[in-house]
C-alpha positions in Angstrom: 55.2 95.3 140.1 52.4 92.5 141.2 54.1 89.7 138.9 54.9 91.8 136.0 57.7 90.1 135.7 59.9 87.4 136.5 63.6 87.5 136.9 65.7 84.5 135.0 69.3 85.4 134.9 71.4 87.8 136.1 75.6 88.0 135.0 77.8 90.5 136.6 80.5 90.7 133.8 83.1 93.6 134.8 81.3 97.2 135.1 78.1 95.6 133.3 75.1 93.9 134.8 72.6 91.7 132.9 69.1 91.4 134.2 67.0 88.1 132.0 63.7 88.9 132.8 60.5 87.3 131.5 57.3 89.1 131.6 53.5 87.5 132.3 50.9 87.0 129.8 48.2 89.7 128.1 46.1 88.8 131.5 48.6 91.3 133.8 46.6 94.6 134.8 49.0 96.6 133.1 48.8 94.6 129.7 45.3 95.0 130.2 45.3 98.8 130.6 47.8 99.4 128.5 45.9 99.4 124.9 44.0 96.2 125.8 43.6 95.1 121.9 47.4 95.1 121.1 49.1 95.3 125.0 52.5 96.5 125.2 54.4 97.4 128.0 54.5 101.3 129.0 58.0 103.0 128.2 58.3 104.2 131.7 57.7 100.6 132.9 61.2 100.2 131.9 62.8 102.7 133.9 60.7 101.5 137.0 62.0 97.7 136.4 65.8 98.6 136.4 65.6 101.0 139.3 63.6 97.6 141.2 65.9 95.4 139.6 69.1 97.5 140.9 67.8 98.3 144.1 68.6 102.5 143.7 66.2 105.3 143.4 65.9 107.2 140.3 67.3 110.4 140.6 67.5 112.3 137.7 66.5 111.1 133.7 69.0 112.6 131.6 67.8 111.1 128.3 65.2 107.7 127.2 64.0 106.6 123.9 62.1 103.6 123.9 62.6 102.2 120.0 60.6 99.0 119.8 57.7 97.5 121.6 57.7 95.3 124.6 55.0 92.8 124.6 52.8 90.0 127.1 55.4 87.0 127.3 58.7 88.6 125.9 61.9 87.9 127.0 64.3 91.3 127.7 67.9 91.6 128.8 68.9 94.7 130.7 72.3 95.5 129.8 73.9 97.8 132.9 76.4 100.0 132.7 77.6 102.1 135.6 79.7 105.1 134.4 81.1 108.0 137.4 77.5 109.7 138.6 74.6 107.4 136.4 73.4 104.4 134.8 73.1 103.9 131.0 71.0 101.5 130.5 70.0 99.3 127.3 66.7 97.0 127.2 67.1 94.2 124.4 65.0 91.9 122.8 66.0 89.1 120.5 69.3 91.1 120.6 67.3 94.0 119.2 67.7 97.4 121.2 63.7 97.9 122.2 65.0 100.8 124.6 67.7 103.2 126.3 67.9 105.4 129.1 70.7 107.1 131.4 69.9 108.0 135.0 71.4 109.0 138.0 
């Protein structure tokens, strides 16, 4: 991800994993390419960062809805939830849901 982002925290708080992650400024290629007058972060970028961030290979999307944008210099906690066969997966931001997505 070329210093997309930068990892802060991470908690490990029974079957849930939190990811704090930071991301760089409007300068970032993907900022940049990604409507370069109001830069946001792609929804799929989201998917991408959790599969880094757990180390696993996306299998299978069952569902994603991305619900609020992502922007240069936000702050996001990845809130992890393992359940049997997939991952459910909530971004937040400012405690705000900004996206969710279940994988295998």
């Amino acid at each position: 991800m070329n210093n997309l982002f930068k990892l802060i925290n991470k908690n490990q708080i029974e079957d849930q994993t939190l990811f704090e992650v930071v991301f760089s400024d409007e300068t970032h290629p993907v900022f940049q390419a990604h409507f370069p007058e109001n830069s946001l972060l792609p929804g799929f970028l989201h998917i991408d960062m959790i599969a880094i961030l757990l180390d696993t290979k996306i299998k299978k999307i069952k569902k994603a809805k991305f619900i609020a944008p992502i922007f240069p210099n936000d702050t996001v906690i990845f809130q992890v939830n393992n359940k049997k066969d997939a991952y459910v997966v909530k971004v937040l931001k400012n405690n705000k849901k900004c996206s969710e997505f279940t994988f295998e």
